[in-house]
C-alpha positions, 0 to 999 in steps of 0.5 A, a space after each residue: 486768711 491769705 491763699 497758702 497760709 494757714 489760720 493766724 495762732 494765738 498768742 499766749 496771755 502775758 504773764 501778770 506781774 506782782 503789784 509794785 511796791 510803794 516806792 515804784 508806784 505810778 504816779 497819777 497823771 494830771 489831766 490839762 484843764 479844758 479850756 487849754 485843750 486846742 483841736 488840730 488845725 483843719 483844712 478846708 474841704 477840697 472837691 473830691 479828687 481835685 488833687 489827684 492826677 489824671 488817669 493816664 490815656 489808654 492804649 489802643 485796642 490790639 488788633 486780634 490774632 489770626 485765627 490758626 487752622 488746628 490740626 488734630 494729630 493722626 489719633 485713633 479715631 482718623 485711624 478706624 476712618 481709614 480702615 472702614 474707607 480701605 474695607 469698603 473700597 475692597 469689599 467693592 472691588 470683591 464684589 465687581 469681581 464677584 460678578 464678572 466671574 458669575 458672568 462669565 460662567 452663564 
């Protein structure tokens, strides 16, 4: 069974045929005698591949790609990173404040 097809269907049974009648009977086959029957000519065995063509040269390798830099989009987790930096640097801002105004008061 090949990728996409589905399994082969069965055919159904050829129906079966009345027995001829006498006049359309087959006629026996004669067999040859056999000292009249000749094999097929052979050839003689050739070493193995010796017809076949040589394979064609390979191509040379590729020089590989260059490396690119990728750069992930701006996605959520670049976005919670900026905002914890942009808290930290203000809370650090508000606690030097913090201080100078205590400072001041002593």
């Amino acid at each position: 069974m090949s990728k996409g097809k589905g399994p082969r269907k069965r055919r159904q049974p050829a129906p079966e045929q009345p027995p001829p009648a006498d006049d359309e009977k087959e006629i026996e086959r004669q067999t040859e005698a056999k000292a009249e029957l000749i094999p097929p000519a052979r050839r003689p065995p050739t070493a193995l591949g010796a017809d076949t063509p040589s394979l064609p040269p390979r191509e040379p390798p590729r020089a590989p790609l260059p490396a690119r830099v990728q750069r992930q989009p701006f996605g959520l987790v670049e976005f919670v990173n900026a905002l914890r930096d942009a808290l930290g640097k203000l809370l650090d801002l508000a606690d030097a404040t913090a201080d100078a105004i205590t400072k001041r008061r002593t």
